[in-house]
Each structure stands twice: as structure tokens, then as C-alpha cells.
C-alpha positions as CSV (number, residue, x, y, z in Angstrom):
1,X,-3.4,-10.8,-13.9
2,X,0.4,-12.3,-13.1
3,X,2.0,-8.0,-13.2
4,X,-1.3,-7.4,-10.8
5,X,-0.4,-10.1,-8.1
6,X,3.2,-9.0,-8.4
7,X,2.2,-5.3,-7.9
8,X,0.1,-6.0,-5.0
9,X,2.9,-8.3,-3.4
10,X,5.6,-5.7,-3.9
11,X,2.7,-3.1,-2.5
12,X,2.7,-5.0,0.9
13,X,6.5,-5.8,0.9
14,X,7.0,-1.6,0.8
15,X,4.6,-1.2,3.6
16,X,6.2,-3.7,5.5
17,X,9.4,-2.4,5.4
18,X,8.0,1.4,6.1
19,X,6.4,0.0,9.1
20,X,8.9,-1.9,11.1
21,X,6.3,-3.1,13.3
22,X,4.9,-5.5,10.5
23,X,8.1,-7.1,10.2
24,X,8.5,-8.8,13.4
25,X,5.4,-10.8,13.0
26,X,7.6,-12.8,9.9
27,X,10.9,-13.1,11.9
28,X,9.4,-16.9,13.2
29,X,9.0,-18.0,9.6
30,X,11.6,-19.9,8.0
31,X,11.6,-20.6,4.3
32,X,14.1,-20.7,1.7
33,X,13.5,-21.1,-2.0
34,X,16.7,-19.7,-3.8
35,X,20.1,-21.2,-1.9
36,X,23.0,-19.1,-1.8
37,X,24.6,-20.9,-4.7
38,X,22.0,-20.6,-7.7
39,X,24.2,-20.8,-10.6
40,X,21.1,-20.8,-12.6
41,X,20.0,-17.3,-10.8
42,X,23.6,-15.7,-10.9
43,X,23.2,-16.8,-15.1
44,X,19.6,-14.7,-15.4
45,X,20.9,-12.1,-13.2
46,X,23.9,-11.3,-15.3
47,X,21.9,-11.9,-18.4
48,X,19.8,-8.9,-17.3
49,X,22.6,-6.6,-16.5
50,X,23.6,-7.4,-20.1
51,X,21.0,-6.3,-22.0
52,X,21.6,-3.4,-23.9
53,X,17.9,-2.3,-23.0
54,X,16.7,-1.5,-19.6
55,X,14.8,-4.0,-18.2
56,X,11.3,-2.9,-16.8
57,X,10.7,-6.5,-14.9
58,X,14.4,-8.3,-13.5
59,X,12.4,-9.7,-11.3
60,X,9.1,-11.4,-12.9
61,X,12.0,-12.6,-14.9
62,X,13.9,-14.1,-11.8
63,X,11.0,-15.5,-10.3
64,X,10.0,-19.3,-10.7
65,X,5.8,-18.4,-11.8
66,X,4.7,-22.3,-10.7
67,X,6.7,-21.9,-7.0
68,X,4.7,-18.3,-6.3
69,X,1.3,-19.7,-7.4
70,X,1.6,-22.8,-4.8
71,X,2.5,-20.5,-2.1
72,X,0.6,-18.7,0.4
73,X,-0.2,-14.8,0.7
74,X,2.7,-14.8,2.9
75,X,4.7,-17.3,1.4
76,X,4.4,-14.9,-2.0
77,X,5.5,-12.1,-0.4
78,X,8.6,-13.3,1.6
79,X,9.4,-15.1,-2.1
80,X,9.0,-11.7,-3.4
81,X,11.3,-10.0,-0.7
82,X,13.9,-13.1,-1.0
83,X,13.9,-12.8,-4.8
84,X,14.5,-8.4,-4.4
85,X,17.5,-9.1,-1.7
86,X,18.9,-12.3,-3.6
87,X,18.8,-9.8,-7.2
88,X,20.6,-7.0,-5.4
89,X,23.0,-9.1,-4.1
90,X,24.1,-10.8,-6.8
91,X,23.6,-7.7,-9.2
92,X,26.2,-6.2,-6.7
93,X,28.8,-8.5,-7.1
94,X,28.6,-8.9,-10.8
95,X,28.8,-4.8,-11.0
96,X,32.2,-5.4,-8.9
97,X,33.4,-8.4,-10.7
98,X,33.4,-5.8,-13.2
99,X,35.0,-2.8,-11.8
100,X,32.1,-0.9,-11.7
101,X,31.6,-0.3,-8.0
């Protein structure tokens, strides 16, 4: 039930970004659940581009299961989109860090 509510909220974050329209109605909202300085995610992060297997899920990993569940419908799915931009970034920079880039 958890991989189904993450499918459907990665479902609507896709559509939103396809239709461009959709994302102006979210530009009003402000909320902010990982900081800029999350040690703690920049530790899982890295741990996942460790692995010697590929991961299939970084980011049911990265996300915090008892924040999503008190949130909203659209509270879940700007978490989701947060959580995707927050991953890339950070996965970015530990690809540099290494000389991979």
C-alpha cells in the first residue's frame, strides 16, 4: 500500500510538471521539510550511491514514512517533489566531489 501511494504521488508530480499550468496553483505554498544542510540526508544519499547494487527505490529510502502520512494530498506530493530535487542535488555534488562529472 506504502509503493502504491508513492506511485500515485510521483504519477501527479509527472503530470504536473508536463502541464505547466498545474504548477502555478502551488507557487503560494510554502513548506519546507528537508533544510539545505541535512547531514543526515547527504549520509543516506551517499550511502545509496555506494551500493554496489542499483537501487530500485533512493527515494522511499530518503523519505521520512511518519512526516508523508501526516501530510495532506498536496503536502505529499510537494514532499515528494522536494525529496526528488533535494536527491538530485545532493547526488550531483557527491558525483563531483568525486570526479565523476
Amino acid at each position: 500500500m506504502k509503493n502504491d501511494l508513492l506511485k500515485t504521488l510521483a504519477m501527479r508530480a509527472k503530470n504536473r510538471m508536463i502541464n505547466k499550468n498545474l504548477r502555478n496553483t502551488y507557487n503560494g505554498a510554502n513548506i519546507k521539510i528537508i533544510s539545505n544542510n541535512d547531514q543526515a540526508f547527504y549520509d543516506k544519499v551517499k550511502e545509496i550511491v555506494n551500493e554496489k547494487e542499483y537501487v530500485l527505490n533512493p527515494l522511499k529510502r530518503l523519505m521520512d514514512e511518519d512526516k508523508l502520512l501526516k501530510l495532506d494530498s498536496r503536502g505529499k506530493e510537494r514532499y515528494l517533489l522536494e525529496t526528488i530535487e533535494k536527491y538530485q542535488q545532493v547526488k550531483s555534488l557527491i558525483q563531483k566531489e568525486r570526479g565523476l562529472c
